[in-house]
C-alpha positions as CSV (number, residue, x, y, z in Angstrom):
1,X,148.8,117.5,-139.4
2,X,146.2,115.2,-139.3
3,X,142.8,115.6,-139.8
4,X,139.9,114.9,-137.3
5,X,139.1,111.6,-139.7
6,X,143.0,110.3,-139.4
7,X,142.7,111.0,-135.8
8,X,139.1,108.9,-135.2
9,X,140.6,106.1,-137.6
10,X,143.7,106.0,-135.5
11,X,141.5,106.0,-132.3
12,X,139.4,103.3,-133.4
13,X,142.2,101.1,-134.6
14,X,143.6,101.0,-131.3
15,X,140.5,99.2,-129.8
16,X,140.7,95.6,-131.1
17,X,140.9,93.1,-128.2
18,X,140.0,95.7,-125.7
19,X,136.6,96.4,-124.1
20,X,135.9,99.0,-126.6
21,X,135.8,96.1,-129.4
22,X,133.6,93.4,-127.1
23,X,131.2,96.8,-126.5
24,X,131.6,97.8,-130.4
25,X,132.6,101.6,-128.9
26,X,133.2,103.8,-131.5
27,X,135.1,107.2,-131.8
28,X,132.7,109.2,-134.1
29,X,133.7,112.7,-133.5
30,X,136.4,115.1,-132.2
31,X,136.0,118.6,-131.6
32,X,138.1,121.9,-129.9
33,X,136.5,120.8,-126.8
34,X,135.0,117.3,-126.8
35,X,135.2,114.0,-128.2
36,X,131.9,112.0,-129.1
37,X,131.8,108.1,-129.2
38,X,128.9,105.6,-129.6
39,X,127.5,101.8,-128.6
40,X,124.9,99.8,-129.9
41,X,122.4,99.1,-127.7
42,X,121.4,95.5,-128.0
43,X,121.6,92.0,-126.4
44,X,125.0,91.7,-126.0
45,X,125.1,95.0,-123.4
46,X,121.4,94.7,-121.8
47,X,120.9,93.6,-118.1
48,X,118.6,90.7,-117.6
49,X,115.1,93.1,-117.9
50,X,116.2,93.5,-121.6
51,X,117.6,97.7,-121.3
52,X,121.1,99.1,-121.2
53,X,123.2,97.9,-118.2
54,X,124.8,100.8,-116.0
55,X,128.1,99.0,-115.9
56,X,128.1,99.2,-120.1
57,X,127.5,102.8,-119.6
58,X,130.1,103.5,-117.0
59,X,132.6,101.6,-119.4
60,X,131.0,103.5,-122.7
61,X,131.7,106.7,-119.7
62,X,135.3,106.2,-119.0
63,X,136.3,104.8,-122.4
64,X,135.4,108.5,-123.8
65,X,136.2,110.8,-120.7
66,X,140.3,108.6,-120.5
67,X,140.8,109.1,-124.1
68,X,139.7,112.6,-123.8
69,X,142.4,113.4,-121.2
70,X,144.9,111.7,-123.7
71,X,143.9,113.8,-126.6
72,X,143.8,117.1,-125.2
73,X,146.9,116.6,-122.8
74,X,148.5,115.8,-125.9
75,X,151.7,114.5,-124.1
76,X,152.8,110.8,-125.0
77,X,154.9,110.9,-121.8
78,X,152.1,110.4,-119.8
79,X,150.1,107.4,-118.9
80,X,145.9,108.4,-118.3
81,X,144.3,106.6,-115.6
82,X,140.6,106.9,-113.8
83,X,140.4,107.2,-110.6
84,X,137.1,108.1,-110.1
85,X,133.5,107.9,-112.2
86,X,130.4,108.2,-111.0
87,X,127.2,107.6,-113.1
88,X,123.5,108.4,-113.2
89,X,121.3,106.8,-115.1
90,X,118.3,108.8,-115.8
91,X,116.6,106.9,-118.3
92,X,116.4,103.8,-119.8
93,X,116.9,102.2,-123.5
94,X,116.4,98.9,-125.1
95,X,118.0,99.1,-128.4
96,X,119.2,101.8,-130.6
97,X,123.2,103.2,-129.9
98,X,123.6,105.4,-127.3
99,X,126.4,108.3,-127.6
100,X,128.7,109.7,-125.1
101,X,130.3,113.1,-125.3
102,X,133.1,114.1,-123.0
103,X,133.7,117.8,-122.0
104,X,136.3,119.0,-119.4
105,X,135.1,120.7,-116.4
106,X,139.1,120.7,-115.3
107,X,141.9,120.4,-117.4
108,X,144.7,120.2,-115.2
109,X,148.8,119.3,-115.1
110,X,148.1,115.8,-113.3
111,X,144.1,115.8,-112.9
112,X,141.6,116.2,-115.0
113,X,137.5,115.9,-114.5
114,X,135.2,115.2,-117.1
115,X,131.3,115.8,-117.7
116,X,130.4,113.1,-119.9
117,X,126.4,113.1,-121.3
118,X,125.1,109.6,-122.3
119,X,122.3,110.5,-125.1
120,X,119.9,108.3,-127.6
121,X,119.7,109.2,-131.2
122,X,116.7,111.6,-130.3
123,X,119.1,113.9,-127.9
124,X,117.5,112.2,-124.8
125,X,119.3,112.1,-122.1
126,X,120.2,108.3,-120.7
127,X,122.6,109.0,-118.2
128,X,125.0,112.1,-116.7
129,X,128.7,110.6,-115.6
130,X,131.6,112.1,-114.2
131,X,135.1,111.3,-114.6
132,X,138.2,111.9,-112.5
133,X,141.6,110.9,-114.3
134,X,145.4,111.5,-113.4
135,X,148.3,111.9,-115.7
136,X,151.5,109.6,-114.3
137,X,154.9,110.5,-115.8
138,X,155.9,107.5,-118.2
139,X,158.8,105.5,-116.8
């Protein structure tokens, strides 16, 4: 059985030359009922006023809510995809990491929504996103 650090180390080996790598995303915790990763906050993801751009965070929001639904489904016959997120951004940062915690709100067969709270290292809320996925049979 592996352990929740085989499981992030396996996670996080599967990012290089995706968007997760060019946004440094990192799975940093798994538990019975989320999955936690994080992003640096810096140049490299700001919009030109110098803070957080809401198209990082919907990636940072999706990246964390899609692998959630491949986790917990825990079927490798399936193929995730999102077919809906929304996002609100509630308040802004400039540098720092900002993490991203997924929790289902449904957990079904083929769908599966997901609450996903965007926080700063102080627990402050950045921004609230939601996260519809479907599970398609493998062909």
């Amino acid at each position: 059985m592996k352990t929740n650090f085989n499981i992030l180390k396996d996670i996080n080996s599967r990012s290089s030359n995706t968007l997760m790598e060019t946004l440094s995303i990192e799975f940093i915790d798994i538990g019975e009922d989320y999955i936690t990763c994080k992003m640096p906050v810096n140049k490299k993801v700001h919009q030109p006023d110098g803070i957080l751009h809401g198209g990082a965070t919907a990636a940072l929001v999706e990246t964390v809510g899609s692998f959630a639904s491949r986790y917990f489904i825990g079927n490798k016959n399936v193929s995730i995809r999102g077919i809906e997120i929304t996002t609100n951004h509630v308040k802004s940062i400039s540098s720092g990491y900002v993490f991203a915690t997924a929790r289902s709100i449904h957990m079904g067969r083929t769908m599966q929504i997901w609450e996903v709270e965007v926080k700063d290292k102080q627990n402050n809320l950045i921004s609230i996103g939601k996260l519809t996925t479907l599970s398609l049979n493998k062909k």
